[in-house]
C-alpha positions in Angstrom: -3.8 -79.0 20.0 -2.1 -79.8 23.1 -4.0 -79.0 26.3 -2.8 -76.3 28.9 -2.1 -77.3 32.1 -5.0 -76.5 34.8 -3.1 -74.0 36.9 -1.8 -72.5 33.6 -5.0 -72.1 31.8 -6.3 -70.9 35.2 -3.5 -68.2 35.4 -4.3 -67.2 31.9 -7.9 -66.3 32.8 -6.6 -64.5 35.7 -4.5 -62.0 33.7 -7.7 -61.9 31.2 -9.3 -58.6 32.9 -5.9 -57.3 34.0 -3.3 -57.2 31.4 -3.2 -56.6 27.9 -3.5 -58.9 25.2 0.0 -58.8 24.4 1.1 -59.1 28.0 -1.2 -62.0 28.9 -0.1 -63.9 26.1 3.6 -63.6 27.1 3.1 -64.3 30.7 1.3 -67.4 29.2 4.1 -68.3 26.9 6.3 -68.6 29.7 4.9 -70.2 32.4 4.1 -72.8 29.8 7.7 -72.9 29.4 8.3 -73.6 32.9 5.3 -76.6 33.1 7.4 -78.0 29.9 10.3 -77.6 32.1 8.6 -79.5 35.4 7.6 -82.5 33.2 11.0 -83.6 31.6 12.5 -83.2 35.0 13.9 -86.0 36.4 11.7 -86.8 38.4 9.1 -84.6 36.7 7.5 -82.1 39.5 4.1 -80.7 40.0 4.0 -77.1 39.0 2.9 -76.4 43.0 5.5 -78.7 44.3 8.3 -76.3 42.2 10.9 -75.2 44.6 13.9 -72.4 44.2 16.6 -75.3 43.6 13.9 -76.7 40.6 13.8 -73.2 39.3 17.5 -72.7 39.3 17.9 -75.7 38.0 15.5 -75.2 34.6 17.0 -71.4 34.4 20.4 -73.2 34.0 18.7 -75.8 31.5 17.3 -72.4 29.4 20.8 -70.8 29.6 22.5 -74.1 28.5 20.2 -73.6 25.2 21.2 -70.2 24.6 18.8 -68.4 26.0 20.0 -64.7 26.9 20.3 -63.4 30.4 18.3 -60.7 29.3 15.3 -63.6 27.9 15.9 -65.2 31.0 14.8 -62.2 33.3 11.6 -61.7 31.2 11.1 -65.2 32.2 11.5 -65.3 35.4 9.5 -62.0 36.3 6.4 -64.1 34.7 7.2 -66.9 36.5 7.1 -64.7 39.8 3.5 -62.8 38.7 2.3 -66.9 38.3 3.7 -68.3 41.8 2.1 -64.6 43.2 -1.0 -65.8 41.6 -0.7 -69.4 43.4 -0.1 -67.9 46.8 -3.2 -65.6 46.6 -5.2 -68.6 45.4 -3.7 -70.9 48.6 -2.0 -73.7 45.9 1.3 -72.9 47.7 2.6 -71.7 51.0 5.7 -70.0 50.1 7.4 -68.0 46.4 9.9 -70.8 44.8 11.4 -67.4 42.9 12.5 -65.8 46.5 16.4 -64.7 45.8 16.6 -66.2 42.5 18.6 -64.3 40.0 18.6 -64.9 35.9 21.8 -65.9 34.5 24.1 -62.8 33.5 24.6 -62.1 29.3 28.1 -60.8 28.8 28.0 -57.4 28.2 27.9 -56.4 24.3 30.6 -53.9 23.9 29.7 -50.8 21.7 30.4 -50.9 18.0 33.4 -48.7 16.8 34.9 -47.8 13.7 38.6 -48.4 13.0 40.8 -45.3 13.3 41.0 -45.9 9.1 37.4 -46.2 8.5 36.8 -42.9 10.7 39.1 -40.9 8.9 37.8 -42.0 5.6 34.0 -41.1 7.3 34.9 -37.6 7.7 36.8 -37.0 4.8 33.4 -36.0 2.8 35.1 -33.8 0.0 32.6 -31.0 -1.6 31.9 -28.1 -1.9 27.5 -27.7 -1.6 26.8 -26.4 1.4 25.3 -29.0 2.7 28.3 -31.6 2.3 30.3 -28.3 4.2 28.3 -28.9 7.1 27.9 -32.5 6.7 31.9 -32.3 6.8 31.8 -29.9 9.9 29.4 -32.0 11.8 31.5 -35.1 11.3 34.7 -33.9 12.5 33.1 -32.8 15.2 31.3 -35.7 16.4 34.2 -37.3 15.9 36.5 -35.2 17.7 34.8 -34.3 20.3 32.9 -37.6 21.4 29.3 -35.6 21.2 26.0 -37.4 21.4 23.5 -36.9 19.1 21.2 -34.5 21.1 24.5 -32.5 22.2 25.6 -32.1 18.6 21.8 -31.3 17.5 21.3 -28.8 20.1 24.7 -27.1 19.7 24.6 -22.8 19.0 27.2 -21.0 17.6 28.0 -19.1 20.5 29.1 -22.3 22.7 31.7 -22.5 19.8 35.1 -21.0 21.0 36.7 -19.7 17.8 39.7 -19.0 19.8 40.7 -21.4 22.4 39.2 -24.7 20.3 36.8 -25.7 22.5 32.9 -26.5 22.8 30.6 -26.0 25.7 28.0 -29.0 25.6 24.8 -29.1 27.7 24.9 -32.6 28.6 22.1 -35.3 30.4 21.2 -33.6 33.7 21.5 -30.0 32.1 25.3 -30.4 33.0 27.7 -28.3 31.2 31.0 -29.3 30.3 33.9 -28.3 27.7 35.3 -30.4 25.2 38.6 -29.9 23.1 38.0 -29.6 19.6 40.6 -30.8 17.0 42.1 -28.5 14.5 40.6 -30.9 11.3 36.9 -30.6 12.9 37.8 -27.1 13.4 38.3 -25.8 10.2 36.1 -27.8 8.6 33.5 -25.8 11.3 35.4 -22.5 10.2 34.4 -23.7 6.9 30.3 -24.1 7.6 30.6 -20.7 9.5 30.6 -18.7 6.1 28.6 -21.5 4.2 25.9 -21.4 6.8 25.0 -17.7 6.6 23.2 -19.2 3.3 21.3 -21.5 4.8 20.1 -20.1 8.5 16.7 -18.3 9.2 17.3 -14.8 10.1 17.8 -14.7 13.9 18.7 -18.6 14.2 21.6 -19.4 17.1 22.1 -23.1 15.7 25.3 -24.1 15.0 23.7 -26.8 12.4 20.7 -25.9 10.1 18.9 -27.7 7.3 18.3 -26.7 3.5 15.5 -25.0 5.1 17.3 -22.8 7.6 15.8 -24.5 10.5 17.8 -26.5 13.7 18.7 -29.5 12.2 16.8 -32.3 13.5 18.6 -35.6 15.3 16.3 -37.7 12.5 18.4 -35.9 9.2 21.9 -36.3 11.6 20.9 -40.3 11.3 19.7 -40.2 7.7 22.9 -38.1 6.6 25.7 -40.3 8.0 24.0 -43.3 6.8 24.1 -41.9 3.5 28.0 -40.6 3.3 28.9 -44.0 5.1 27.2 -45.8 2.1 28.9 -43.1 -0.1 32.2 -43.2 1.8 32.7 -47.1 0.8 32.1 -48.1 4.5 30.7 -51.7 4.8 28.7 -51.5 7.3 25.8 -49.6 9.1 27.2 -46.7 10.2 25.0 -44.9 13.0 26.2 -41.2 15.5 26.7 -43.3 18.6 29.4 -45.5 16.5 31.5 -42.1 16.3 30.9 -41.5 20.1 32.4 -44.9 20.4 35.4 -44.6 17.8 36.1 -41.3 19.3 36.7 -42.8 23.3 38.0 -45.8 21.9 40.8 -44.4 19.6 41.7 -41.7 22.6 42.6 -44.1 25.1 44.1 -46.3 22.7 46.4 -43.2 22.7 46.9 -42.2 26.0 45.0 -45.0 28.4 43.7 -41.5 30.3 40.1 -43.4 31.7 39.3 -40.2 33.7 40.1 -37.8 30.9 37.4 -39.8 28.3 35.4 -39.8 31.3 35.4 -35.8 31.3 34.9 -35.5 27.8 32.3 -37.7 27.6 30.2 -36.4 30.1 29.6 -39.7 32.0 28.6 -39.3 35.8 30.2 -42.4 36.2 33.7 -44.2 35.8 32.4 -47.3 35.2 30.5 -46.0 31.9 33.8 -45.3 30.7 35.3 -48.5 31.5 33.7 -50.3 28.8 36.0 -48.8 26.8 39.1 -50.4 27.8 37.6 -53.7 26.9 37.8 -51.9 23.2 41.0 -51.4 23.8 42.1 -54.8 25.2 40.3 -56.4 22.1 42.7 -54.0 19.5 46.2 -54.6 21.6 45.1 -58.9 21.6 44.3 -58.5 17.8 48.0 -56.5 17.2 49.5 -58.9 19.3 48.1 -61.9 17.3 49.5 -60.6 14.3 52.5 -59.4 15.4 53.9 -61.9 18.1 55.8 -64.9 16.6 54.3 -67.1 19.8 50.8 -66.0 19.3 50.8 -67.6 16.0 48.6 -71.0 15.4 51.1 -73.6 13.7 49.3 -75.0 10.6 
């Protein structure tokens, strides 16, 4: 077994009485990491001799190899809890990791379903009560562009049978109201009369279980996973993906940012902006197929 550098090994027994196990260990993991990194240097450095420009060097090195920006950070913050450790112990005069920033990940854009695969999502055909208000709840996450907690918390009264709309109490107890499609809605007209079935006596919950009670955000998961198997999809299917297809497939539409902004409820613009990358990604792939000098020659 290789031996651990001094400073490491002295580092380790420093975080022995104030981390856990699980903690220690990765601290350890990395700053061994960064005494692999100051011996293939060229020249190789001592670990108290490591300044900012060596650092920013070895992060490059790590990103070169693949390592994430998100890795990376984890990294670095041990490498700052080790060089806070040196200081303390008077090995070094000044923090190497002053300024220093890990490299940036790109962004992973949200998973989405085609406007095809949505469709055939929702289409649940029966006539149990529970694949009524499987049917219901689709349409409307899909419509709508709920999240899970709005769609599971949803009454009956913030329906509005009339008009087409929803009122959602969304993060930060803010209220907003969000056109409803005619397909989600009478396939919510629908569940109306099949629900008085299945709800307790007294219940206000728009969605119940076999049991009568508020459905929980656990059986909205297990349920779509289950018709998206049933429903041919080839792929894991989870509530947020609607969310996505839904802001996705409206501004394919009508490239309105501040109207998917509204009826998704985000506080800022910017959330909603990773949508239009979505959308840049579906107009390169049309143009790709469709544009005579997009085509690779063989």
């Amino acid at each position: 077994m290789e031996q651990r550098h001094p400073l490491v090994a002295a580092f380790a027994a420093h975080l022995a009485t104030r981390a856990s196990p699980h903690t220690r260990n990765a601290y350890v993991r990395d700053v061994e990491q960064l005494a692999l990194q100051a011996v293939a240097g060229a020249p190789p450095v001592a670990l108290e001799r490591i300044t900012g420009s060596h650092l920013r060097r070895f992060l490059s090195t790590l990103h070169g190899r693949g390592l994430s920006g998100r890795t990376l950070a984890r990294m670095l913050s041990s490498w700052r809890g080790f060089f806070k450790y040196l200081a303390e112990e008077g090995k070094i005069k000044s923090d190497p990791c002053v300024g220093l920033r890990p490299p940036r990940s790109p962004k992973k854009l949200p998973d989405a379903l085609s406007p095809d695969e949505a469709t055939r999502l929702v289409g649940i055909d029966g006539d149990s009560p529970l694949a009524i208000r499987d049917r219901a709840m689709l349409e409307l996450f899909y419509s709508s562009g709920l999240r899970l907690s709005e769609l599971a918390g949803l009454t009956i009264d913030r329906v509005d049978w009339t008009s087409g709309e929803v009122r959602v109490w969304g993060k930060g107890a803010k209220e907003r109201i969000v056109p409803v499609g005619e397909p989600a809605m009478r396939a919510l007209a629908r569940w109306r009369e099949a629900r008085a079935d299945l709800a307790a006596p007294g219940s206000n919950a728009l969605f119940v279980s076999q049991q009568g009670a508020p459905i929980s955000v656990r059986s909205i998961q297990m349920r779509m996973k289950a018709w998206a198997i049933k429903q041919g999809l080839p792929r894991h299917v989870h509530p947020h993906m609607l969310r996505h297809s839904f802001a996705s497939h409206v501004l394919q539409s009508s490239g309105d940012l501040r109207a998917v902004q509204e009826m998704l409820g985000h506080a800022s613009i910017a959330s909603t902006q990773v949508y239009t990358h979505l959308d840049f990604q579906h107009l390169s792939k049309v143009y790709d197929a469709a544009h005579p000098r997009a085509k690779k020659k063989a």
